[in-house]
N, C-alpha and C positions, 0 to 999 in steps of 0.2 A: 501159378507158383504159390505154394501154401507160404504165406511170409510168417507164422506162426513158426511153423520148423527156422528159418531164416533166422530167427529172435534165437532161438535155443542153441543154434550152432554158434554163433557169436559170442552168447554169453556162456559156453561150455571152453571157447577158445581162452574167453579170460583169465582161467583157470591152469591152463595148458604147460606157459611159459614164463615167468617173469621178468624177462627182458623188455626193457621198453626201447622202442624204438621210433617214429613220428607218422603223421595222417598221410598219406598218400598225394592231396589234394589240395589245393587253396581257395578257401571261402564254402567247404562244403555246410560250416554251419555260419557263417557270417557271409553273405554273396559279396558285399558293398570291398570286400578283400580284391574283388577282380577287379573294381577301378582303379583303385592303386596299381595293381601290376600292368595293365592299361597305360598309365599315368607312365608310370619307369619305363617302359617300352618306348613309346612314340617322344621321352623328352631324351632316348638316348641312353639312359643307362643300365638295363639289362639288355642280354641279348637271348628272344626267347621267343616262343610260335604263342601265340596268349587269345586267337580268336576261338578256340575251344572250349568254352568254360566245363567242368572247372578245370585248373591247369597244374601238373603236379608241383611239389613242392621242389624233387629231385631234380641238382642241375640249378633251377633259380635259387635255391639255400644256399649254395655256394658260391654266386655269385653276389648274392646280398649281403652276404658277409665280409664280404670285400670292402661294399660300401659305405661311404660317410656322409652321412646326411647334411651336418652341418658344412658340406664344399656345395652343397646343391641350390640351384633359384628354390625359391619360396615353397612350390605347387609339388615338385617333384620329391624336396625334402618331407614335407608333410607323409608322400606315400610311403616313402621308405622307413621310415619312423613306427610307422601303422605295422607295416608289413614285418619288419625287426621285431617287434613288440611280441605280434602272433608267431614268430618263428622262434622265439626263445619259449613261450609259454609251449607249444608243443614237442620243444627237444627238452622239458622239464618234467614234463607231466606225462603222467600216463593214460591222460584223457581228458576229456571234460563233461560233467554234466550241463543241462542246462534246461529252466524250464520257462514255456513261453505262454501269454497267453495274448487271444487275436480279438478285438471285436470291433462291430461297424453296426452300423442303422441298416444297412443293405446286404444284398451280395453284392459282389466285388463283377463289373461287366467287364473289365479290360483289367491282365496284369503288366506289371514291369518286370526290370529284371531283379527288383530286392523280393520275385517268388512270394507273395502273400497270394493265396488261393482265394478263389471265390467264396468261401462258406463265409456266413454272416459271423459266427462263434467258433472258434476253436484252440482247444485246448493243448498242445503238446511238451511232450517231456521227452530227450534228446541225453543218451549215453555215448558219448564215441571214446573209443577203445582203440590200443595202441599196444601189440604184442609181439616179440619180434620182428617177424618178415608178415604179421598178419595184422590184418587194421579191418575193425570192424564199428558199425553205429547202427543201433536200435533208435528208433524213433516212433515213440504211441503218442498219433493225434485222435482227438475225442471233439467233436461236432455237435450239432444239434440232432434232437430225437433217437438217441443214442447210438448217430453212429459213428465210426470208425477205424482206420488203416493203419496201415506202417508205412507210408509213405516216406525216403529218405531213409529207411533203412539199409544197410549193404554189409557184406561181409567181401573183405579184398586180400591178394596173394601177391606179393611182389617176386618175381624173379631174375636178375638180371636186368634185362632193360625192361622188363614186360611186365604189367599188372594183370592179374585175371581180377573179375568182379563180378559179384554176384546178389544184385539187388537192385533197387529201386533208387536213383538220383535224379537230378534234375538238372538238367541241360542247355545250354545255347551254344549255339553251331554259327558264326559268325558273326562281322566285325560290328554292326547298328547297334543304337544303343535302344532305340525303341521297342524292336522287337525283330526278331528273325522268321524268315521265308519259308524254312526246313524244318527248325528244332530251337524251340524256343521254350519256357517255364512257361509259357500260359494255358497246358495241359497239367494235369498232376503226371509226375514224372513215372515211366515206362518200366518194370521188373523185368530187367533182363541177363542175360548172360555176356558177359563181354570181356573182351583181350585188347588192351590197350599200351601204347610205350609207356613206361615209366618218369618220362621225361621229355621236356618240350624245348630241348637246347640243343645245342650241335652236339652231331654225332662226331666219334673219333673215328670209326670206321674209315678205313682209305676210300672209299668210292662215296660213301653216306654222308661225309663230312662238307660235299659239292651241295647238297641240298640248303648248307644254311643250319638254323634253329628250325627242327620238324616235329610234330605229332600225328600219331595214328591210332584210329579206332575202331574197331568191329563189334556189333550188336549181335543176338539174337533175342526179342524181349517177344510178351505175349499182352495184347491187347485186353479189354474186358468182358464179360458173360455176358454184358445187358445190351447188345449189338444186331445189325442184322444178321452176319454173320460171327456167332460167337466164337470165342478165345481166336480171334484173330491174330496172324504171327506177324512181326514186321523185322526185318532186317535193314542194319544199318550201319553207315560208313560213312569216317571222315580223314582228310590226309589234310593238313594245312603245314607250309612250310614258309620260309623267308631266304631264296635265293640269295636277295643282297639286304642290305641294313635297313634300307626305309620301303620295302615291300613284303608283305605276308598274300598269301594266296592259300584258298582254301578249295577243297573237292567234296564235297559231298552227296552220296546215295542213301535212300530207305526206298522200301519196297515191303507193303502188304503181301500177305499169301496166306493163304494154308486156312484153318479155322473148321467149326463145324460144315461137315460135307461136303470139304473141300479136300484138295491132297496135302497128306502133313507130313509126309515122306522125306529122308536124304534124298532122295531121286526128284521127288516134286521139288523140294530147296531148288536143287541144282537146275531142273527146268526154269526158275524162277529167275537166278543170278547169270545165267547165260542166254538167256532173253528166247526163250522159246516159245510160242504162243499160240492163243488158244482164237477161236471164231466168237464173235461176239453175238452171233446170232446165232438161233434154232437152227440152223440148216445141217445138213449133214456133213453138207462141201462147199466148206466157205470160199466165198470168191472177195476178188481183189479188193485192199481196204475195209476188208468186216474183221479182218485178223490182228489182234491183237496182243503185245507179251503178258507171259500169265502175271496177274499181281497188281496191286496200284502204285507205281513208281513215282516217285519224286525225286530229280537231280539236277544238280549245278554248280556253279562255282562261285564264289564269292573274292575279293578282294580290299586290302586297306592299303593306300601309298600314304605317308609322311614328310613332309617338306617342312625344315626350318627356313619360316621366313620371320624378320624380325625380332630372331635370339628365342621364339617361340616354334613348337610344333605347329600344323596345319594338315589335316590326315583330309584325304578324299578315300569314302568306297563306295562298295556297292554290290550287290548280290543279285542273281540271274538264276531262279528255280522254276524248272518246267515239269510238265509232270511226263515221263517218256514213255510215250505212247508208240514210238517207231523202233525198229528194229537195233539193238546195237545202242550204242551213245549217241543214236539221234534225235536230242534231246529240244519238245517242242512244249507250244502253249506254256509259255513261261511267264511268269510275276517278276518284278523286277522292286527294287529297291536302291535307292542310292542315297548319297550322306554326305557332308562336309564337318568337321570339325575344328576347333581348336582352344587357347587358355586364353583369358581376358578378364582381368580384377580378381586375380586368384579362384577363377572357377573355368570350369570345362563347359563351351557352350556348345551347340551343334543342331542343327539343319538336316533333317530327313525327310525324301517323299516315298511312300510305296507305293504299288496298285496291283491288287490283286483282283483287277475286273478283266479278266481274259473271256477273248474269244475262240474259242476251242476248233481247231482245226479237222475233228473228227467230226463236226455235225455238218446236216446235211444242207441246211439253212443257220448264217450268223446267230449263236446262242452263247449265252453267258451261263449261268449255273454249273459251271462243269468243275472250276478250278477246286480243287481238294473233294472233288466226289470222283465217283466211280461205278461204272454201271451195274458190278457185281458186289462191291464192300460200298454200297450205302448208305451204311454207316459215316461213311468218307475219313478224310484222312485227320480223324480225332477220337479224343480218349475220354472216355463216361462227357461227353458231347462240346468236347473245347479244342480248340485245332491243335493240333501238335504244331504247325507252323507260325504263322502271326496273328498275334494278339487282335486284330480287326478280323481275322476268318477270313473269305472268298469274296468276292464282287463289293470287294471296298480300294478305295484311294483315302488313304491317308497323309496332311502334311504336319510335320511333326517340329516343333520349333523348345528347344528345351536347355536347360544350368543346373550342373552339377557343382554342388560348394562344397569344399569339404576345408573345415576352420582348424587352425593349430592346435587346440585343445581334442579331437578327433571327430565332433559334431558335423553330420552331414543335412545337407538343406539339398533339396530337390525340387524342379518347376520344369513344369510341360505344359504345353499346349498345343493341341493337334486340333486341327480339321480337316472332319470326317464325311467323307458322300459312303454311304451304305447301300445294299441293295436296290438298285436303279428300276429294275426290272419290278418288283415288288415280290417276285417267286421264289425265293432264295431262303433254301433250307436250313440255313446257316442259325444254331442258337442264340446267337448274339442279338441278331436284326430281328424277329419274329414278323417276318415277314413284309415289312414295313419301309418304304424309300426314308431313308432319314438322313437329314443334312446337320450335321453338328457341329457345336464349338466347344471343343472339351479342355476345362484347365485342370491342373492335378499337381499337388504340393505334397512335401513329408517333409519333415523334421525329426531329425533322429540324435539325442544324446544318453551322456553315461555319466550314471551317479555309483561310482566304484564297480559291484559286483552288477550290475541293476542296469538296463538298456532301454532306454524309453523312445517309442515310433509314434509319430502322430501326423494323420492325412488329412486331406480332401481332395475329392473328385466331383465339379461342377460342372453338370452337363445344357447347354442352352443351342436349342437348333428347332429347324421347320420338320414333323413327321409326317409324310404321305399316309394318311387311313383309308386313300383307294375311294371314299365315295362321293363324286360328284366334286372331285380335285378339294378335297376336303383336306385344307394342310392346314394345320396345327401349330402354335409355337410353343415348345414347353422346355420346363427348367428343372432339373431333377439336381440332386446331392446326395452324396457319398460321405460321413465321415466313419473313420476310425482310430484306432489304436493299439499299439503291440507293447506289451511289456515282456523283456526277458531278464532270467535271473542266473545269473553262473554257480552255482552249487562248489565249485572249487577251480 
């Protein structure tokens, strides 16, 4: 996708219409907007599908509106306040500039969900536009040795219930807070085409309205040139809905296909999505178990339950992504992740383990290396070399122990602590590990305030663990750090 044309259709729309009307989306340029909606969800006061970030505005505007912050306990008033705040400034304006700038001592090995990328420097300046039924945001980041994208750029069409979109955003696809399984930010986000509901609340539909508060979404995006197989296509889908009040449940697929010297066809699509498959060997006439569906699939389900216990929320989930290797939605070789939540001294604490060390059910002999590879896109299942799923990549166990604060004045404080087993085996292609068994203790802090127009971010990531160097059980202890800092500026 030339995002060069993307910039010029957006800013030619600006001109089009004079109608203002609001951003489609919540926290596309402020992420920390989805804890708050988070936050009103599990204490009860919206009723909305919210593990999709981002999550439309449409639907929750109008029930936020309703709300009174000052009837609320402490935790839950603070979100609604936040949240009011950015909804009145976007049914005012007819946009916002804003310009940021990122730096650190290092690149960035592991992100969160406030989406800070790995480059050690980067520069961006962020337009989003508001016209009509059209909503559009340019975003030029500038890096070191001069380069640079449009990442977080899009140009969008509301109709009805349905948005179409057309660009490059950034994504998480269920409920953890550490990191997701499927589709997480710790890739730079995917240029694609997609059709999605306008709204993550109950349907009025007579038969849609049984569903609960639903959202749905369909990709089509194109991966990048510098791959084994270049302009790789991936396809993608998510349904998450909320049957009853204190359960959301999520579905989602992606699936590689197409790319240089591969089939890039409607007709190849459809072999792709109706699970038709191809021999994984040389042979002419594949026999039993060498056949496999065309594409490199990833799918599962995820879940969040909610229980007040003690005048407090208490959420358990958990997510279950395999890569489906078998015919149909028989869905195997899965990673798992699960979570416990809840408020305690006006912050949001919670308890995650994942493991994405699988043992792959298609080899012929117990072998690890397999999860988010693939024997033909070996490139595997990540973008310019960072997983599209979880921020640890493949043949990692992570446990993740972490406080979210967020203070009445709108100041957010952050602290994690994970430990990490990393590639066991030592073989493991994965960019993160370089090869290397590493057992770590990683803590990681930010602090985020605002002096009027002006947003000030500042980290550290302290890494102390034993590294396997493989010779003669040559293990190492060493201690590495991270710091940086973001400033942003709001233009109006």
């Amino acid at each position: 996708m030339n995002q060069f044309v993307l910039v010029f259709i957006v800013s030619a729309l600006v001109l089009i219409t004079p109608k203002v009307w609001c951003s489609p989306w919540i926290g596309t340029l402020e992420p920390q907007l989805h804890r708050d909606l988070e936050t009103l969800s599990e204490w009860g006061v919206l009723d909305a599908a919210v593990t999709s970030f981002p999550v439309p505005w449409k639907g929750i505007a109008q029930q936020l509106e309703s709300v009174n912050p000052d009837q609320l306990a402490a935790i839950p008033s603070i979100a609604a306040k936040r949240l009011k705040h950015y909804l009145k400034v976007h049914q005012t304006q007819a946009g916002q500039s804003v310009i940021s700038l990122y730096a650190a001592n290092e690149d960035s090995r592991f992100t969160d969900f406030s989406g800070l990328q790995a480059q050690k420097v980067q520069f961006n300046i962020t337009k989003e536009m508001y016209v009509g039924r059209w909503a559009g945001q340019i975003s030029a980041n500038y890096g070191r040795a001069g380069k640079k994208h449009f990442d977080e750029s899009f140009i969008a069409y509301q109709f009805g219930d349905w948005n179409l979109r057309l660009g490059s955003m950034s994504q998480w696809w269920g409920p953890a807070q550490s990191s997701s399984l499927i589709l997480s930010n710790n890739a730079r986000p995917i240029p694609s085409l997609a059709l999605s509901r306008s709204e993550a609340t109950r349907s009025n539909h007579k038969l849609l309205k049984y569903l609960g508060p639903w959202f749905f979404t369909m990709q089509v995006g194109q991966l990048e040139n510098e791959r084994h197989i270049a302009d790789t296509k991936i396809w993608s889908t998510r349904f998450n809905f909320k049957p009853i009040s204190n359960l959301e449940v999520g579905v989602s697929w992606n699936a590689m296909w197409g790319g240089k010297g591969r089939g890039n066809s409607l007709s190849d699509f459809v072999d792709v999505i109706t699970f038709e498959t191809e021999c994984i060997s040389t042979i002419e006439n594949c026999v039993d178990g060498l056949d496999s569906p065309i594409g490199n699939h990833h799918a599962g389900i995820d879940f969040i339950y909610t229980a007040q216990v003690f005048e407090r929320p208490v959420s358990f989930y958990g997510q279950r992504i395999g890569e489906d290797k078998r015919e149909y939605f028989n869905v195997t070789d899965s990673a798992t992740l699960l979570g416990i939540s809840s408020y305690f001294l006006g912050s949001k604490i919670y308890l995650e383990s994942s493991d994405t060390n699988v043992d792959c059910s298609n080899q012929a002999v117990p072998s690890y290396n397999c999860y988010y590879e693939h024997g033909v896109y070996k490139s595997g299942y990540r973008f310019y070399d960072r997983s599209i799923g979880s921020t640890f990549d493949s043949d990692a166990k992570a446990l993740t122990f972490g406080i979210k604060k967020q203070f009445q004045n709108g100041d957010l404080l952050d602290i994690e602590i994970n430990r990490l087993e990393l590639n066991r085996d030592e073989i493991k292609p994965s960019p993160v590990v370089n090869g290397l068994q590493e057992e770590l203790i990683r803590l990681s802090g930010s602090y985020q305030t605002q002096f009027g127009d002006w947003l000030v971010k500042a980290g550290a990531d302290i890494f102390h663990g034993d590294i396997d160097y493989g010779l003669d059980s040559n293990v190492k202890s060493k201690t590495n750090s991270l710091f940086y800092a973001q400033i942003k500026y709001r233009l109006n």
